[in-house]
N, C-alpha and C positions, 0 to 999 in steps of 0.2 A: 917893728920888723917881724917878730914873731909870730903876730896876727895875718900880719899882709902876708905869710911864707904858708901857715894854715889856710888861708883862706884859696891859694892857690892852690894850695895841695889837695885841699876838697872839690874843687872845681873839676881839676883837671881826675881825679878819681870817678866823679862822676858822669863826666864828659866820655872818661875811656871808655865806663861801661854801657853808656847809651850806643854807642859806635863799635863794641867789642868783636858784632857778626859780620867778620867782611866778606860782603857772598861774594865779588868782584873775584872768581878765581880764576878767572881765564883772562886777556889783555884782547879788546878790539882788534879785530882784522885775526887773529890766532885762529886753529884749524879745531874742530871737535876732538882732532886726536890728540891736543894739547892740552885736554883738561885734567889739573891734577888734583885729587881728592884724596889727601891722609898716604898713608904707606898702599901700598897693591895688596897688603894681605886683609886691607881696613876696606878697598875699595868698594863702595856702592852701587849696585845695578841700577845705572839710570835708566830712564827710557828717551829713546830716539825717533821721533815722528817727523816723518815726511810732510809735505803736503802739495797741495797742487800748483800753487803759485813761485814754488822755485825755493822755499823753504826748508831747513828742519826746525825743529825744535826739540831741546835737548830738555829734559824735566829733571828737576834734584831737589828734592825735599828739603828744608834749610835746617833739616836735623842733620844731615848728612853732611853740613857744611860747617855747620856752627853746633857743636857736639854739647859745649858747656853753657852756653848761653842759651837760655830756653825761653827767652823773653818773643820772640818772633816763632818758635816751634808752631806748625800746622801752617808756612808759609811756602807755597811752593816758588824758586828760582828756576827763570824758565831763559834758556840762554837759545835767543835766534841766530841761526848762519844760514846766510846766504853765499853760493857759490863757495859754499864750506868755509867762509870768515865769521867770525864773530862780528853780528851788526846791530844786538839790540840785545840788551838783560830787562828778564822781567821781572819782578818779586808780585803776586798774585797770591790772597789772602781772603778767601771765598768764605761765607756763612759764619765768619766771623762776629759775636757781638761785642768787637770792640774797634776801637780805632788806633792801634801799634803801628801799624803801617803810617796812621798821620803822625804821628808821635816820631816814628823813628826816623822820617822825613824833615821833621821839621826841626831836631836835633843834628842831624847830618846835612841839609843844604839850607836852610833857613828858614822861619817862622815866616806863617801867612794868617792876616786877619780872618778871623770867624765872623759871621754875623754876633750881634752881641744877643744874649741871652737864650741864644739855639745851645745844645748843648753836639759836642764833637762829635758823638756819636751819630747824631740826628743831620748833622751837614751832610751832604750830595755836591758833587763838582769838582773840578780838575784845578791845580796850580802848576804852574813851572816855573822852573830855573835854571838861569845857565852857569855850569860853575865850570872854569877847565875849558878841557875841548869838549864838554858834553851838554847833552839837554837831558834835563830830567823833569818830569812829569808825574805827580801823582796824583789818580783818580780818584771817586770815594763814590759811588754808584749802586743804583740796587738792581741785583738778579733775580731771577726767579728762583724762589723763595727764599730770600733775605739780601743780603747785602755783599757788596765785594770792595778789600782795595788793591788797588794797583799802583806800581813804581815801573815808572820806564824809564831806562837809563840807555842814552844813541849818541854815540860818539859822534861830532861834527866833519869828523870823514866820513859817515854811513850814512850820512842823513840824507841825500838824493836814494840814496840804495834802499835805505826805509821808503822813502816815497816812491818810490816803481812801485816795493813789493808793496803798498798800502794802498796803492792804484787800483793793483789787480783783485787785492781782497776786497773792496769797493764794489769794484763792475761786477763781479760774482755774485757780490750779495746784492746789489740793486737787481741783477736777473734774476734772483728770486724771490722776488715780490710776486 
């Protein structure tokens, strides 16, 4: 009894602190004016970026979010509204040499097979899962000069609303070829 009550207890300690950073600070469909971060006297200058397809994007350093947990620190949370709703959270983790982002993905929605004997670092390519009312997706891709990962998290209400707005960045980018 004692074993099985430790072994839980270790689990579940280990478990909390893989999961400790919840960037989720705003709720789908919620306005940019609802985003709340620590006390107003702790609050963070985020930045707020427009763009042409009907967009913002709010940017928030996941030091900003997650003050004690430093395990994702140098990860940017990038929360899209459309028609001023929240319709897409992104966690984007650029020039990174590591794989946290897979790590912290696969701790939080569920493990996905690797090729065998490539090492995590070295995989490229996208997984998804539906967990909830959402889709989440994490990329693992290289940029100009080095590598990126990405988490995208679209609530299954936004999901045509993402597809308009991924239409429009589409056609834009195919005209400039």
């Amino acid at each position: 009894m004692k074993k099985t009550l430790l072994i839980f207890l270790l689990s579940a300690l280990i478990s909390s602190s893989a999961l400790a950073c919840n960037f989720k600070i705003s709720n789908f469909g919620d306005t940019k004016e609802q985003v709340k971060l620590g006390g107003q006297e702790n609050k963070p200058q985020n930045v707020l970026m427009p763009d042409q397809f009907g967009g913002e994007s709010l940017l928030i350093p996941i030091e900003d979010i997650c003050k004690d947990d430093k395990s994702l620190w140098g990860t940017l949370v990038v929360h899209l509204y459309i028609d001023n709703k929240l319709s897409q959270i992104q966690l984007y983790r650029p020039l990174k040499n590591d794989s946290k982002l897979m790590d912290f993905a696969m701790k939080k929605y569920g493990k996905f097979n690797l090729p065998e004997g490539l090492p995590k670092s070295k995989w490229r390519g996208s997984y998804q899962w539906e967990v909830g009312n959402d889709y989440i997706q994490y990329i693992s891709t290289n940029i100009h000069d080095g590598h990126a990962e990405v988490i995208e998290i679209t609530s299954k209400l936004y999901a045509n609303v993402m597809a308009d707005y991924n239409s429009k960045v589409g056609k834009w980018l195919d005209s400039r070829k």
